[in-house]
mmJSON file of the N, C-alpha and C atoms, coordinates in Angstrom:
{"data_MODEL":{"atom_site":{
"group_PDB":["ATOM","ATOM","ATOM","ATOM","ATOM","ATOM","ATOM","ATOM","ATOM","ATOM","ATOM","ATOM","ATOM","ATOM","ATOM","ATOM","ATOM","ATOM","ATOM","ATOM","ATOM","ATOM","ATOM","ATOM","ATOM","ATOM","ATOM","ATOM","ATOM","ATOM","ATOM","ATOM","ATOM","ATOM","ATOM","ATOM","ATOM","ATOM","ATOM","ATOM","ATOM","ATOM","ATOM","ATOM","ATOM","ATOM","ATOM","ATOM","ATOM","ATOM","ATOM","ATOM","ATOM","ATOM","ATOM","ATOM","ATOM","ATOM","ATOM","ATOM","ATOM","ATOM","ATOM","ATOM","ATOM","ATOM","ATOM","ATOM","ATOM","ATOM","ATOM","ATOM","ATOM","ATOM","ATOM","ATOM","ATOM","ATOM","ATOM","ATOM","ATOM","ATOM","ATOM","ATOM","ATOM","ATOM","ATOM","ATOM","ATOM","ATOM","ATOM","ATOM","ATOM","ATOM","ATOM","ATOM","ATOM","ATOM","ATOM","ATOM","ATOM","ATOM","ATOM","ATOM","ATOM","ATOM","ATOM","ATOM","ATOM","ATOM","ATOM","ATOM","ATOM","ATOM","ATOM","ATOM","ATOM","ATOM","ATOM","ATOM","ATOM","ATOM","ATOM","ATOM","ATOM","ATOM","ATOM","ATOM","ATOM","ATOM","ATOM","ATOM","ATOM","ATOM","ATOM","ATOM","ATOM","ATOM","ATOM","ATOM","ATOM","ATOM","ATOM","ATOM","ATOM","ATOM","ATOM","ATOM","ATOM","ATOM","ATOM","ATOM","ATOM","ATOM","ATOM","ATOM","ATOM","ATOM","ATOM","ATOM","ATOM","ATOM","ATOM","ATOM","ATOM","ATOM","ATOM","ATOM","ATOM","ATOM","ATOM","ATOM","ATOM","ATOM","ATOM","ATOM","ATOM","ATOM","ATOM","ATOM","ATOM","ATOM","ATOM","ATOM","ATOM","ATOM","ATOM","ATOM","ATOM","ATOM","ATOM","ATOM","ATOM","ATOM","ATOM","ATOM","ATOM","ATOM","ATOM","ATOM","ATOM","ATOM","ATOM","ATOM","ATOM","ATOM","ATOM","ATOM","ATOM","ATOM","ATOM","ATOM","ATOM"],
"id":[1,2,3,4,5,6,7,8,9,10,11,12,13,14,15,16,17,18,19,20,21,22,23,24,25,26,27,28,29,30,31,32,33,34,35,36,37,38,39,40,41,42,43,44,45,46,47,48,49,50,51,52,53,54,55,56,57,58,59,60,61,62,63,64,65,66,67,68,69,70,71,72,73,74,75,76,77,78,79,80,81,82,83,84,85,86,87,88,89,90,91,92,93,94,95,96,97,98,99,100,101,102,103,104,105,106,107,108,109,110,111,112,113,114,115,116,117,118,119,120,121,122,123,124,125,126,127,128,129,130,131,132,133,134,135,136,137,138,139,140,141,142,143,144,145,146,147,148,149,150,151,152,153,154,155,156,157,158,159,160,161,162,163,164,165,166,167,168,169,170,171,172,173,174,175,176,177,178,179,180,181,182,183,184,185,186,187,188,189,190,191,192,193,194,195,196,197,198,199,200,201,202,203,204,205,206,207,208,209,210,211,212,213],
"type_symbol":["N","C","C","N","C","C","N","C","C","N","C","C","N","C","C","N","C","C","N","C","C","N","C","C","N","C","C","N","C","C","N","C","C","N","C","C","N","C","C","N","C","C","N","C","C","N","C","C","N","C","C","N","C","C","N","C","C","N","C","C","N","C","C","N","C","C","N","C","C","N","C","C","N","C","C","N","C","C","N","C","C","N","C","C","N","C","C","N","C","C","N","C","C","N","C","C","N","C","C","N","C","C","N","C","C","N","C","C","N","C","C","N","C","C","N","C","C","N","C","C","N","C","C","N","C","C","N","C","C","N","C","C","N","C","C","N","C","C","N","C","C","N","C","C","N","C","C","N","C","C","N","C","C","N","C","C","N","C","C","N","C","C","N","C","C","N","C","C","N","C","C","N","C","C","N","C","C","N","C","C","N","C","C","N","C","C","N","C","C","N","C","C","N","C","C","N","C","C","N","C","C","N","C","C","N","C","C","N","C","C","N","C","C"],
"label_atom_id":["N","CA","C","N","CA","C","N","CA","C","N","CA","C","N","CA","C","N","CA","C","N","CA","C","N","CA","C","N","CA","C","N","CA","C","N","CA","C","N","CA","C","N","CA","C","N","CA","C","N","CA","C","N","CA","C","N","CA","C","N","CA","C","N","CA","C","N","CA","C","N","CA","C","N","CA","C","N","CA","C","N","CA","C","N","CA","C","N","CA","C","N","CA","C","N","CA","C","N","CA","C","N","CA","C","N","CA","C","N","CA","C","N","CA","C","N","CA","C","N","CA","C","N","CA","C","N","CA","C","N","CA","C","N","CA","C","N","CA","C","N","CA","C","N","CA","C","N","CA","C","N","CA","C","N","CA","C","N","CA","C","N","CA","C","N","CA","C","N","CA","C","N","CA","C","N","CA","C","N","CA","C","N","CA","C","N","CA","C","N","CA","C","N","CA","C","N","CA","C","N","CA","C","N","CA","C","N","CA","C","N","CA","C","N","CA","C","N","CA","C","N","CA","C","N","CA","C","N","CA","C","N","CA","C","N","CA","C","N","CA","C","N","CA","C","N","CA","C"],
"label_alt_id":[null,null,null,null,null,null,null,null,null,null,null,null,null,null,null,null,null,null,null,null,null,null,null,null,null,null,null,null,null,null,null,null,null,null,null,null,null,null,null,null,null,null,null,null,null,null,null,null,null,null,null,null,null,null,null,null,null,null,null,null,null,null,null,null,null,null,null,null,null,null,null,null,null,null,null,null,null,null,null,null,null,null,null,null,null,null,null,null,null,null,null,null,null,null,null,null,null,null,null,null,null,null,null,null,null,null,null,null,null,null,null,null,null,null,null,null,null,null,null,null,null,null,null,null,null,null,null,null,null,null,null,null,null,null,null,null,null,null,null,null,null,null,null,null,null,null,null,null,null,null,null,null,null,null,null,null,null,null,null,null,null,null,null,null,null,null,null,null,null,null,null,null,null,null,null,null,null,null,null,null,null,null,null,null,null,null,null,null,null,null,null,null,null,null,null,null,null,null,null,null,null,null,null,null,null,null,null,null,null,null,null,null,null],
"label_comp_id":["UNK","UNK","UNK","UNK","UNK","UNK","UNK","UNK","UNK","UNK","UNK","UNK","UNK","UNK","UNK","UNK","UNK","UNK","UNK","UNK","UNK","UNK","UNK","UNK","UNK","UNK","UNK","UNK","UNK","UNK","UNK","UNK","UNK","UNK","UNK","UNK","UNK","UNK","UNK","UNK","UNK","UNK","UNK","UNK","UNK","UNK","UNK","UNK","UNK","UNK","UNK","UNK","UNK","UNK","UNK","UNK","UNK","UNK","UNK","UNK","UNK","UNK","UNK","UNK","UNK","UNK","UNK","UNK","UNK","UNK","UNK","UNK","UNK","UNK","UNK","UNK","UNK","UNK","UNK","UNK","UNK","UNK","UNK","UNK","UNK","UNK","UNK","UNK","UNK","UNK","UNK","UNK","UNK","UNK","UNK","UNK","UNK","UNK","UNK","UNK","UNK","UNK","UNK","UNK","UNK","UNK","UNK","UNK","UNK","UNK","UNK","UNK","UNK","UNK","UNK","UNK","UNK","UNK","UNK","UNK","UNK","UNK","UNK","UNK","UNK","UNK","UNK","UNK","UNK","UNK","UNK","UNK","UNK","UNK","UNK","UNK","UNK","UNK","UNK","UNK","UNK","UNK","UNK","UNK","UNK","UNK","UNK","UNK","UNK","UNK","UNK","UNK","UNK","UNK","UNK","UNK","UNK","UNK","UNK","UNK","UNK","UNK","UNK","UNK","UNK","UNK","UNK","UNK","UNK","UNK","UNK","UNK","UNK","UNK","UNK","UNK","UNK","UNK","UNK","UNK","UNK","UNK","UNK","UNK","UNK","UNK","UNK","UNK","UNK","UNK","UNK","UNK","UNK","UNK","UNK","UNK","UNK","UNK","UNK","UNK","UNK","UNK","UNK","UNK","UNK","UNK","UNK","UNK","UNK","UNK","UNK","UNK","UNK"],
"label_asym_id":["A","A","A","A","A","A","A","A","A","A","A","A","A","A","A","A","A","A","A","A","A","A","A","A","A","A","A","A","A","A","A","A","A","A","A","A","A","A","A","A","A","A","A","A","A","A","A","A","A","A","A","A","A","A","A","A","A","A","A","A","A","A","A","A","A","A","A","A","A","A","A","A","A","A","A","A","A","A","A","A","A","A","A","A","A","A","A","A","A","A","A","A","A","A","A","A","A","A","A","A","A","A","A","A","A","A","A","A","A","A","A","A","A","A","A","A","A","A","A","A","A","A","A","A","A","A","A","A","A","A","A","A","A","A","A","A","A","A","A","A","A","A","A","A","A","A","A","A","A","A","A","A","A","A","A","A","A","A","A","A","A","A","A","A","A","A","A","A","A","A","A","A","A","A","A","A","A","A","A","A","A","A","A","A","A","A","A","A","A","A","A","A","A","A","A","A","A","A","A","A","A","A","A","A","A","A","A","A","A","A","A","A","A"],
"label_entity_id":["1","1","1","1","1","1","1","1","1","1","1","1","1","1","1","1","1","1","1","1","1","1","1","1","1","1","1","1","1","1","1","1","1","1","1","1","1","1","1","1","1","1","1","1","1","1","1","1","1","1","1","1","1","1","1","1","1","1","1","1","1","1","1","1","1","1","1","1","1","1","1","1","1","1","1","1","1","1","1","1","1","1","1","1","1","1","1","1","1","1","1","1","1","1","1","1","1","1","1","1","1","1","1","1","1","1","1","1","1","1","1","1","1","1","1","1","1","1","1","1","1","1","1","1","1","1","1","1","1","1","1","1","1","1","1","1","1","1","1","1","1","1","1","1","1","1","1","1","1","1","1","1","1","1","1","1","1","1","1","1","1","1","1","1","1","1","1","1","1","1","1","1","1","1","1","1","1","1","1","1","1","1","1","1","1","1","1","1","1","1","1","1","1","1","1","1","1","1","1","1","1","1","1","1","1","1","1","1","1","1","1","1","1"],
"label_seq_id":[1,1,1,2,2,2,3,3,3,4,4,4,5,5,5,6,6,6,7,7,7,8,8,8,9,9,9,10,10,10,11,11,11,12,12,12,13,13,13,14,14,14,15,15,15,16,16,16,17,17,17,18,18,18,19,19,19,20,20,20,21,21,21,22,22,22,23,23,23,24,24,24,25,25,25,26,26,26,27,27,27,28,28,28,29,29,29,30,30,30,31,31,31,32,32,32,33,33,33,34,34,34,35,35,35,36,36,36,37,37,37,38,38,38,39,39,39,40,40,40,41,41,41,42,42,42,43,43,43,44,44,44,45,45,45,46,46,46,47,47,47,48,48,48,49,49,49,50,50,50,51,51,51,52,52,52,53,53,53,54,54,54,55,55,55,56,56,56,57,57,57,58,58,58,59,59,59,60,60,60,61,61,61,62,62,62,63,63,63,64,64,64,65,65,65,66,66,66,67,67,67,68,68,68,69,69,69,70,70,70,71,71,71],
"pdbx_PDB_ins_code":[null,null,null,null,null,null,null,null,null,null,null,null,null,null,null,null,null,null,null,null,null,null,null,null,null,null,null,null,null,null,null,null,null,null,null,null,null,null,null,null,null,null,null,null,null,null,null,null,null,null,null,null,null,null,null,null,null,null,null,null,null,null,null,null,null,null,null,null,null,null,null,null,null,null,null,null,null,null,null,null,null,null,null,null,null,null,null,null,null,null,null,null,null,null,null,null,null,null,null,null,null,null,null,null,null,null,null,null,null,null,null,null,null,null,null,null,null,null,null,null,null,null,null,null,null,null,null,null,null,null,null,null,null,null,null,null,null,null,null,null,null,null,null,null,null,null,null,null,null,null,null,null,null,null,null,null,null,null,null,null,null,null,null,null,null,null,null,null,null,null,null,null,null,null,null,null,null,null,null,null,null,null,null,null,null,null,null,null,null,null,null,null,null,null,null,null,null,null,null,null,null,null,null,null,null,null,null,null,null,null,null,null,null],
"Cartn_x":[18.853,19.934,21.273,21.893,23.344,24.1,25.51,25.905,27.455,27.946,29.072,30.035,30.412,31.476,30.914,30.065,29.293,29.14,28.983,28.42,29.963,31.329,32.696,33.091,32.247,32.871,31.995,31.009,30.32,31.281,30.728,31.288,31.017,31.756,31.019,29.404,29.348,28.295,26.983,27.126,26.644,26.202,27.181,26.746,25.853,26.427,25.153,24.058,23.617,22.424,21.898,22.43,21.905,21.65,22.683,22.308,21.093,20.759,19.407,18.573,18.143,17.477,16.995,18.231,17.912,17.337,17.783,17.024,15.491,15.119,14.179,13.446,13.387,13.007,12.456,13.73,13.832,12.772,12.694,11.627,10.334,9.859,8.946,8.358,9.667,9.105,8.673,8.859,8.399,7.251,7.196,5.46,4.472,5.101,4.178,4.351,5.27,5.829,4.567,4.281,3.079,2.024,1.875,0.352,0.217,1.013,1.125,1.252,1.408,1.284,2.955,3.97,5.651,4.912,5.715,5.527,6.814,8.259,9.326,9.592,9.726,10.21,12.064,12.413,14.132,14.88,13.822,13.96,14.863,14.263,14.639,16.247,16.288,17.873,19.299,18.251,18.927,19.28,18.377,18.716,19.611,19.401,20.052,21.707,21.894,23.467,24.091,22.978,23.308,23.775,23.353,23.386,25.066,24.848,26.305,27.57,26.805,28.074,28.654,27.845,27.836,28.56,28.335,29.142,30.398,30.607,32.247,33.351,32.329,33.316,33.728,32.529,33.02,34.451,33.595,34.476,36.068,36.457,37.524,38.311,37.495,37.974,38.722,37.945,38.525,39.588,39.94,41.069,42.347,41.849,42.589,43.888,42.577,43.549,44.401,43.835,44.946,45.971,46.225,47.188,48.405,47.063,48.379,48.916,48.609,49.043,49.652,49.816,50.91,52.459,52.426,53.638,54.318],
"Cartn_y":[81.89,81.922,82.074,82.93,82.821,82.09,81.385,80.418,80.948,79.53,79.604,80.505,80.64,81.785,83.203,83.32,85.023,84.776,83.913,84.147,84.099,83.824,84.184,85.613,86.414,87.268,88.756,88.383,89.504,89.96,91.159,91.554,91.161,91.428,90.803,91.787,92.815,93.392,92.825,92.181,91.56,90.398,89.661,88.552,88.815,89.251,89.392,89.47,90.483,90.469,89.881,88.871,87.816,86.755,86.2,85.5,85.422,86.945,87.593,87.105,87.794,87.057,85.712,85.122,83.187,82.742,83.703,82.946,83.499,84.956,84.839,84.234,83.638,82.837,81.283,81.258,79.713,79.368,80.423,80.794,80.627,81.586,81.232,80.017,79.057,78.237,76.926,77.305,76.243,76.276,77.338,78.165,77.429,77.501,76.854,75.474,74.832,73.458,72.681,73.298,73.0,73.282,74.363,74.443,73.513,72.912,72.05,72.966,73.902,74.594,75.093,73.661,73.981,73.104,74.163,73.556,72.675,73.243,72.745,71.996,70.906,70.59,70.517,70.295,70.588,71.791,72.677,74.271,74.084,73.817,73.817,73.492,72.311,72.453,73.161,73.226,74.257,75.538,76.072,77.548,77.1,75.617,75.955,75.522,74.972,74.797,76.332,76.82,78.444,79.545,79.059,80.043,79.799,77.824,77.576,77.932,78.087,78.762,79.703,80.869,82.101,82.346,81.039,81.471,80.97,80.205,79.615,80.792,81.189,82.217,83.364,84.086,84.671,84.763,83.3,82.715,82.544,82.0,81.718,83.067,84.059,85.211,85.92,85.566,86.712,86.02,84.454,83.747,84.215,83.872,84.638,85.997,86.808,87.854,87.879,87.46,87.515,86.495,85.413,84.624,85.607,86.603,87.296,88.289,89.147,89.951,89.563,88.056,87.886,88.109,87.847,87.398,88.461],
"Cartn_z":[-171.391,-170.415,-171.123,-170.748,-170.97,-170.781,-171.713,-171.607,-170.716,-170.239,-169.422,-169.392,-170.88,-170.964,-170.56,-170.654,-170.99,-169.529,-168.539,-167.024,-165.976,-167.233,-166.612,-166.614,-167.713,-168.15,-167.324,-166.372,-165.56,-164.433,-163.785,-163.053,-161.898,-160.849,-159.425,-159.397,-159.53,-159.489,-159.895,-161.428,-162.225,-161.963,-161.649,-160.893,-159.336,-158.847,-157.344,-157.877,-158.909,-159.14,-159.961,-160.606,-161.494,-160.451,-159.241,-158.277,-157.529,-157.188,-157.033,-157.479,-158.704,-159.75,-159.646,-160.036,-159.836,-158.85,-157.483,-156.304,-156.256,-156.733,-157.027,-157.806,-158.555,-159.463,-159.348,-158.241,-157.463,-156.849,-155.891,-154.909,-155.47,-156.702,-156.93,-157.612,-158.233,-158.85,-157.711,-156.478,-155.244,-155.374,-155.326,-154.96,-155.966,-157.569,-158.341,-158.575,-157.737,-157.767,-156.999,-155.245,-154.669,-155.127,-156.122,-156.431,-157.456,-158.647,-159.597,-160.828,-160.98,-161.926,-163.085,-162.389,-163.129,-164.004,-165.337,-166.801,-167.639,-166.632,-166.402,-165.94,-164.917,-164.111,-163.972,-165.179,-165.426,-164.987,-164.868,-165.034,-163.145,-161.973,-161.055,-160.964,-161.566,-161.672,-162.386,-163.594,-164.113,-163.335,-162.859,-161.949,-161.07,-160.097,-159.105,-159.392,-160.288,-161.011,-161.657,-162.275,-162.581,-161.508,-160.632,-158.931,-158.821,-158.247,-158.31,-158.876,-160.227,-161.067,-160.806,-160.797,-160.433,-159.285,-158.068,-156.77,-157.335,-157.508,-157.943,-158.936,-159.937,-160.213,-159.561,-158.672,-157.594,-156.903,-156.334,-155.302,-155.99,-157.638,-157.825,-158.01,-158.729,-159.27,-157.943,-156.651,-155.703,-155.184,-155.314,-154.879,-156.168,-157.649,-158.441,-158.179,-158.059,-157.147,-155.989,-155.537,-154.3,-154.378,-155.314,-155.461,-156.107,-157.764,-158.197,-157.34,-156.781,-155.825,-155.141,-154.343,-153.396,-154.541,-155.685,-156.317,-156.919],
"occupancy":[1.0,1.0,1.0,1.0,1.0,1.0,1.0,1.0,1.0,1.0,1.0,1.0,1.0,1.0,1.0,1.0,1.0,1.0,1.0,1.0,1.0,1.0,1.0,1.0,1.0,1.0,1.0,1.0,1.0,1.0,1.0,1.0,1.0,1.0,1.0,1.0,1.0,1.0,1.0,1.0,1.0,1.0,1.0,1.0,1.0,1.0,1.0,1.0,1.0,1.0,1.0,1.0,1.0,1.0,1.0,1.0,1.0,1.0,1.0,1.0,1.0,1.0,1.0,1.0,1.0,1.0,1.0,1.0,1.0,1.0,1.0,1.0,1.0,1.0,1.0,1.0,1.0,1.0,1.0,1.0,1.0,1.0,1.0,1.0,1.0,1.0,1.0,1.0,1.0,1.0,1.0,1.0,1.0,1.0,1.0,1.0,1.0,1.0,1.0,1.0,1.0,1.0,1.0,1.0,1.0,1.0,1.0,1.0,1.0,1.0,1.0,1.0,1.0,1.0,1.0,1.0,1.0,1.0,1.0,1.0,1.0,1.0,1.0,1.0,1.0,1.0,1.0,1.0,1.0,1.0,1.0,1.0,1.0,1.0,1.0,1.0,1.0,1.0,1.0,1.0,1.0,1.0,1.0,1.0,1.0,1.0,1.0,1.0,1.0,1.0,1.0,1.0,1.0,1.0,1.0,1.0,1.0,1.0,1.0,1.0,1.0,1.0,1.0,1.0,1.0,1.0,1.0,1.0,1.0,1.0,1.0,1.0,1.0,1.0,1.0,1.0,1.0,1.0,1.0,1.0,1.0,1.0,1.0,1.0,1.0,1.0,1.0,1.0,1.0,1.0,1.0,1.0,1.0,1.0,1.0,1.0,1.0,1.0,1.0,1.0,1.0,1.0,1.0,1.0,1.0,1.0,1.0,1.0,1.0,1.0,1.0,1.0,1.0],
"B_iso_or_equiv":[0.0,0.0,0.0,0.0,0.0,0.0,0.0,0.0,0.0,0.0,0.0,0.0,0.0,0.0,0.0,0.0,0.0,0.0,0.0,0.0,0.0,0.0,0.0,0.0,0.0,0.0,0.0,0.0,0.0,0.0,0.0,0.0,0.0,0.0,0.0,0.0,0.0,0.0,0.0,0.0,0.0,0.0,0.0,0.0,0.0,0.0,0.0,0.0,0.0,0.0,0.0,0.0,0.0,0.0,0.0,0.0,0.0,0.0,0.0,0.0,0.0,0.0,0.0,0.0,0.0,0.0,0.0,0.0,0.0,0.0,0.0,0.0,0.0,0.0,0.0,0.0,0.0,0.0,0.0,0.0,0.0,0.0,0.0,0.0,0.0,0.0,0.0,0.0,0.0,0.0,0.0,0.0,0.0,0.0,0.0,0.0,0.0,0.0,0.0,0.0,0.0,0.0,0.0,0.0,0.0,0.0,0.0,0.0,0.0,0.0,0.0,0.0,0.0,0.0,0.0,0.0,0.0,0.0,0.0,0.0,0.0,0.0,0.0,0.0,0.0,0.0,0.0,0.0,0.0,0.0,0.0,0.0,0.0,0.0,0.0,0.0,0.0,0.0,0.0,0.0,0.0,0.0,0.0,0.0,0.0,0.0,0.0,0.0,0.0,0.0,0.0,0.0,0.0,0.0,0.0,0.0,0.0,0.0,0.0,0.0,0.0,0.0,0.0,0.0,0.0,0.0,0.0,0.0,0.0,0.0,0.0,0.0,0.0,0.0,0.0,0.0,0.0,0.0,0.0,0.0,0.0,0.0,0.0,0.0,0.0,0.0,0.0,0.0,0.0,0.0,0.0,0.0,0.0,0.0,0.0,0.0,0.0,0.0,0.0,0.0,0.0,0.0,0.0,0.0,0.0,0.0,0.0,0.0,0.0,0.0,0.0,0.0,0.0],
"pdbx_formal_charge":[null,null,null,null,null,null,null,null,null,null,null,null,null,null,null,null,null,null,null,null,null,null,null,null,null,null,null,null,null,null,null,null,null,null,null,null,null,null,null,null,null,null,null,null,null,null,null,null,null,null,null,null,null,null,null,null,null,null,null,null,null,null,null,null,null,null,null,null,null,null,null,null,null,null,null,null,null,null,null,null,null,null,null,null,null,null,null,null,null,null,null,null,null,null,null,null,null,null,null,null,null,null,null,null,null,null,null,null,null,null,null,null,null,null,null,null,null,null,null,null,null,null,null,null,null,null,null,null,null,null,null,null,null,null,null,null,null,null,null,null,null,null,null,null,null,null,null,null,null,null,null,null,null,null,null,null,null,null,null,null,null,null,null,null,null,null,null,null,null,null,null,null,null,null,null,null,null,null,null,null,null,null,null,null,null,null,null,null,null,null,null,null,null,null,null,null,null,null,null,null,null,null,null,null,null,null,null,null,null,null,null,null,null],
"auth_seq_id":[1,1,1,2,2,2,3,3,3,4,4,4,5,5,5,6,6,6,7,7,7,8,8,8,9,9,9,10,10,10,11,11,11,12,12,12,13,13,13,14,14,14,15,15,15,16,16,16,17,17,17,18,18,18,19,19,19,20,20,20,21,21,21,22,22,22,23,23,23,24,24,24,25,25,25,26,26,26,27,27,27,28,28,28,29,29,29,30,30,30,31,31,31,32,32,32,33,33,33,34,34,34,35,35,35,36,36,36,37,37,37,38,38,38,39,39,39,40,40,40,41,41,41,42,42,42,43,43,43,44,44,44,45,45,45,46,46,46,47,47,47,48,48,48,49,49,49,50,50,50,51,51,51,52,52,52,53,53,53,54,54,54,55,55,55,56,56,56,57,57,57,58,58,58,59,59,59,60,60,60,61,61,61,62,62,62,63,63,63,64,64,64,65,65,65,66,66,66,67,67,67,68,68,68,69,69,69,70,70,70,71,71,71],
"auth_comp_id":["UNK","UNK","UNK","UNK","UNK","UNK","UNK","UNK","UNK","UNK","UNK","UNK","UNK","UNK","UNK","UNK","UNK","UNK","UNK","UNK","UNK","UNK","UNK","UNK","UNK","UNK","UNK","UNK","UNK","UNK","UNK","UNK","UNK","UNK","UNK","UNK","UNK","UNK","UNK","UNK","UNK","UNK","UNK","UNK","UNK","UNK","UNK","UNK","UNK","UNK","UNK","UNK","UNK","UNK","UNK","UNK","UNK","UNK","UNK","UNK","UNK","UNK","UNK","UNK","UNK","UNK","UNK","UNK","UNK","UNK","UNK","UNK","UNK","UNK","UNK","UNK","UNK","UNK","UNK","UNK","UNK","UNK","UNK","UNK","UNK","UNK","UNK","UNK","UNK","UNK","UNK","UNK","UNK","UNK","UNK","UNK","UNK","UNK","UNK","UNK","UNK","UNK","UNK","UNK","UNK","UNK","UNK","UNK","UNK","UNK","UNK","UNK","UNK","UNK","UNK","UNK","UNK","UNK","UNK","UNK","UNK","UNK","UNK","UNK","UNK","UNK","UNK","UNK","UNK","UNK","UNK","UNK","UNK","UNK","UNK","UNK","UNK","UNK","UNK","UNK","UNK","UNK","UNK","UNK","UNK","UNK","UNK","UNK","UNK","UNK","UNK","UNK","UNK","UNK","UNK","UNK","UNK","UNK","UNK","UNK","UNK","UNK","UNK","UNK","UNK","UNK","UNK","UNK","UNK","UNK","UNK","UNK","UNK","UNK","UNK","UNK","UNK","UNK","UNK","UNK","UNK","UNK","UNK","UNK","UNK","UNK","UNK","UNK","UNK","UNK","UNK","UNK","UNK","UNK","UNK","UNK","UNK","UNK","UNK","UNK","UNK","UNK","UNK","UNK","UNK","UNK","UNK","UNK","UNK","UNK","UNK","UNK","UNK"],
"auth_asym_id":["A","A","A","A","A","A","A","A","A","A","A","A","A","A","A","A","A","A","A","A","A","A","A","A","A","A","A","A","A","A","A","A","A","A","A","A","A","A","A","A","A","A","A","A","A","A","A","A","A","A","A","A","A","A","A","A","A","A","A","A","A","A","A","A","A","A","A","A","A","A","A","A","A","A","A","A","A","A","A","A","A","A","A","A","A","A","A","A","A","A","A","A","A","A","A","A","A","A","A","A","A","A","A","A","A","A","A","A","A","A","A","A","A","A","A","A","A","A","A","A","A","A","A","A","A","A","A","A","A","A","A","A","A","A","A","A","A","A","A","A","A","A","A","A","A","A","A","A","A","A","A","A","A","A","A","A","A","A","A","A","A","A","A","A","A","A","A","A","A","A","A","A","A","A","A","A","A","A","A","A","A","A","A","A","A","A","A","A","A","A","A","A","A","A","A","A","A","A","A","A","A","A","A","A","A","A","A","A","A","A","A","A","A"],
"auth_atom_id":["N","CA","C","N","CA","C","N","CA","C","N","CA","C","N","CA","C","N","CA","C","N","CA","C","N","CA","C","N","CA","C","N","CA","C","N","CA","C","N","CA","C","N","CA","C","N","CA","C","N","CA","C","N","CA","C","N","CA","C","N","CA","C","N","CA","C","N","CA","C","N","CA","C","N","CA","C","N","CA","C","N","CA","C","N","CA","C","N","CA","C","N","CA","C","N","CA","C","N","CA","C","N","CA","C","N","CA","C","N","CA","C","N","CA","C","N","CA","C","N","CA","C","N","CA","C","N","CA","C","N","CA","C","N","CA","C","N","CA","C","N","CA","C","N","CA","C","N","CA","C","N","CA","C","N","CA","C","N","CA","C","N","CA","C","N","CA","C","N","CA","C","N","CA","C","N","CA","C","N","CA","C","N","CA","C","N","CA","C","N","CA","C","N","CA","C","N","CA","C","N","CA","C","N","CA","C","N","CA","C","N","CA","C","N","CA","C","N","CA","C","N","CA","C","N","CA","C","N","CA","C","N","CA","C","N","CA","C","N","CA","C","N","CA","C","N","CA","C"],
"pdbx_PDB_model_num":[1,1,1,1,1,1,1,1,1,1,1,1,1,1,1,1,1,1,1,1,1,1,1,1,1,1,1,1,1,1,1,1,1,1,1,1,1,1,1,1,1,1,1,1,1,1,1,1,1,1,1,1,1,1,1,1,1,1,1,1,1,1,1,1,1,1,1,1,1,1,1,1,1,1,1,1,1,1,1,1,1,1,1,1,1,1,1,1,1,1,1,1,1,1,1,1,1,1,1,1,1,1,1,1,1,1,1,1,1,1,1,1,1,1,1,1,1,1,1,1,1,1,1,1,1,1,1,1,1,1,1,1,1,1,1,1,1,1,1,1,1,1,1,1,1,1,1,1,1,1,1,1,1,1,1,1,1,1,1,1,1,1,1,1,1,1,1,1,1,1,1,1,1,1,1,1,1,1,1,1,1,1,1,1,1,1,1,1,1,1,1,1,1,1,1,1,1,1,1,1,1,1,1,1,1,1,1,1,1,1,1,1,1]
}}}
């Protein structure tokens, strides 16, 4: 996994589809959560704090802009 800085420095593009990704991932690790077959169990949170991340920079980057642009 890529670390914090390197997941500031994607593009929105980049990020959607890394978000993607994670939720796919997420998804399936339910799947093997009920069958018993996670070799992780840490792994779940990890992704879903990684997702988070991902939305927040989004989310800050597009507030970013438009703060500088008002000025």
């Amino acid at each position: 996994m890529k670390t914090k800085k390197e997941d500031k420095k994607l593009t929105k593009d980049q990020s959607e589809k890394k978000i993607l990704k994670l939720k796919k991932d997420l998804f399936n690790m339910r799947f093997k959560k009920v069958n018993g077959q996670v070799n992780n169990p840490a792994e779940f949170n990890l992704i879903k704090k990684n997702i988070a991340r991902l939305y927040s920079n989004l989310k800050g980057s597009k507030w970013q802009k438009k703060l500088w642009k008002g000025k």
